[in-house]
N, C-alpha and C positions, 0 to 999 in steps of 0.2 A: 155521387151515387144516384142512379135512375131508383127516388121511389116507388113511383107505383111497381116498376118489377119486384124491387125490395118487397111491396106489400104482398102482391101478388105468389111469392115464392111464403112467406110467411102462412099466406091464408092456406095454400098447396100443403105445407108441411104438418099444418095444425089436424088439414083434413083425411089426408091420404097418408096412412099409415108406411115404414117402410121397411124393406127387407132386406137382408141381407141378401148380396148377389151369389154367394157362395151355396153357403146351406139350406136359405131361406127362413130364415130365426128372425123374427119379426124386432123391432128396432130398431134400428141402423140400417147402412146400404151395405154396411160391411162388418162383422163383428168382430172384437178383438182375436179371437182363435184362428177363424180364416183372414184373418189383415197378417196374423205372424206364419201364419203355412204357407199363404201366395208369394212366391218370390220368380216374379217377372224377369225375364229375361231379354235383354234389348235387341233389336233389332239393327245389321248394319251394313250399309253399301257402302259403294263410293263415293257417293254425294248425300247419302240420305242417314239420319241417324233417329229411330223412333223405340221409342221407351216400351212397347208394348205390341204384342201380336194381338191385332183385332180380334180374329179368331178365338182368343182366352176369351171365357164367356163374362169372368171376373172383368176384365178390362170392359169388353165390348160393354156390360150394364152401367159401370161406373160413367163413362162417355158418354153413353144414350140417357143416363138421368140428370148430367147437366147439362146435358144438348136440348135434350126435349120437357126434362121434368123441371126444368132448371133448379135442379138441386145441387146448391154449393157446396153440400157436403158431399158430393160425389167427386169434386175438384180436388180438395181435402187430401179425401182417401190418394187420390193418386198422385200426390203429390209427395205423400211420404215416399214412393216407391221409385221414383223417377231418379234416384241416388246412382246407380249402376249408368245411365244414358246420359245423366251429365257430366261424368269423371271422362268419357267417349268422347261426347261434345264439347267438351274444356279444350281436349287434345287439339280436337276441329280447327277450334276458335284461336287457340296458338298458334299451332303449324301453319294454318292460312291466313294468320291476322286478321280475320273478320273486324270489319269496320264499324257494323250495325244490324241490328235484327229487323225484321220486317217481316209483321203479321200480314196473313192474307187474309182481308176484310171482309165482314157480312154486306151486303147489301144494309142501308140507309133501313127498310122497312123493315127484312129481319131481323135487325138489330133493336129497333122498338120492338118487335114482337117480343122478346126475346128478353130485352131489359138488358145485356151485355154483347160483349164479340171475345168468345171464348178464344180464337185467335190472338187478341190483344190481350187477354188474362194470362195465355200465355208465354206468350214475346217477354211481358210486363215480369214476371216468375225469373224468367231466364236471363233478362236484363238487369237483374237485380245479383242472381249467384253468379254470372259471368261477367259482372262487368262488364258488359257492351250495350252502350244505349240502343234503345228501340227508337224507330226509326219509323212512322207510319205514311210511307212515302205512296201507299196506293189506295185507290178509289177502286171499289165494283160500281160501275157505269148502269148494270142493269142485273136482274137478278134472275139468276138460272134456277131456282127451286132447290128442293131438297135431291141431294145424288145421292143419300145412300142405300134408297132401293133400288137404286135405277140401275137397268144391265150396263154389259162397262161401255159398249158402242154406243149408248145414248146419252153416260158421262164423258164422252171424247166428242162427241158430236156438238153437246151442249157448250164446251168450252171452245170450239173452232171461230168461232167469233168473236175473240176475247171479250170478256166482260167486264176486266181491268185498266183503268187508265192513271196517269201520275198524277200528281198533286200539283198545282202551279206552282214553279219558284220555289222546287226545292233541287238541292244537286245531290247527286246520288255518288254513294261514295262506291268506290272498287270493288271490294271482296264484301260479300252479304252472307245472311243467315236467314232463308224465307221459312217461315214457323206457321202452320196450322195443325189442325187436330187430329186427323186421317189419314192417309196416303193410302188412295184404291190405283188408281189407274196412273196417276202421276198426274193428270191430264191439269188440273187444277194448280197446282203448282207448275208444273209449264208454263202455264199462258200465265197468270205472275210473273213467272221468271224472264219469259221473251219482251216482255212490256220495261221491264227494270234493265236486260240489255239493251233493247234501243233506246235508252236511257242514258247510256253510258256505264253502265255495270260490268266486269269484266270476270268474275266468278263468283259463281253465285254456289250455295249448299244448303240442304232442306235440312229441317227439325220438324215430326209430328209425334202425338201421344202414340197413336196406333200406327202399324202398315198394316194393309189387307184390306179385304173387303166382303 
């Protein structure tokens, strides 16, 4: 466990009161009346399987208060919900024999800022009700900033140089499962995913909390 985030999230929670994302009933991020009305509906492509529309303002605060607040009780909340996107993703993980999951990584600095890689918390989740190990086969090399205010041609732009590279001396197995938190433009997951093909990866399929942007 990174202490000081630990402390840090502690000192955050003691001082800054919270609220529900739904009603705004001060306590919780979520209260038990609006946790049993919100029933998310998952989102799903052909490659892509994510437990939540961004756009739900319920989801979109829950994400942003352990993204930026890092409040772990906003993980929590979302976690009970995620039930409908992983019986989806179960299918996925069959039908394609997924070999291994693999988070897409904060940068080295944000990840101290941060005190966790919500990525790996959730790989780490999915790796545990699927049965399929997690696999943290990549490096971010340099760190693009925060994309989710950014318009979507300066999150496509920012990834055109990938920022991802492999791990020494690891082999990467065939069919993958790339997992982060978002899905705006894809652009992120691409350049992931192009780095794990010249790799030797041969199908790859996304998992994130949200799509949209």
């Amino acid at each position: 466990m990174d202490r000081p985030g630990y402390i840090s999230r502690l000192i955050k929670s003691a001082v800054f009161p919270r609220f529900c994302a739904s009603c705004k009933a001060e306590g919780t991020l979520l209260c038990s009346p609006c946790a049993s009305a919100w029933q998310p509906k998952p989102i799903t492509s052909p490659q892509l399987v994510s437990s939540f529309n961004y756009a739900d303002p319920i989801a979109r605060e829950l994400i942003r208060a352990w993204k930026y607040s890092l409040d772990a009780t906003a993980w929590a909340h979302l976690q009970r919900k995620l039930g409908p996107a992983i019986d989806l993703l179960r299918s996925v993980v069959v039908d394609h024999a997924i070999e291994a999951i693999i988070p897409v990584p904060l940068h080295k600095q944000r990840k101290l800022e941060r005190g966790f890689d919500q990525a790996e918390e959730i790989g780490t989740y999915l790796s545990e009700v699927l049965d399929v190990p997690m696999c943290p086969l990549l490096i971010r090399s340099r760190t693009t900033g925060s994309q989710t205010d950014r318009e979507m041609s300066d999150r496509v732009r920012a990834m055109e140089d990938s920022p991802f590279r492999m791990r020494d001396d690891h082999d990467v197995p065939k069919r993958l499962l790339i997992v982060d938190d978002v899905y705006t433009t894809g652009a992120t997951a691409k350049a992931a995913a192009q780095v794990l093909m010249n790799a030797g990866a041969e199908e790859i399929h996304f998992y994130t909390l949200a799509k949209g942007g």
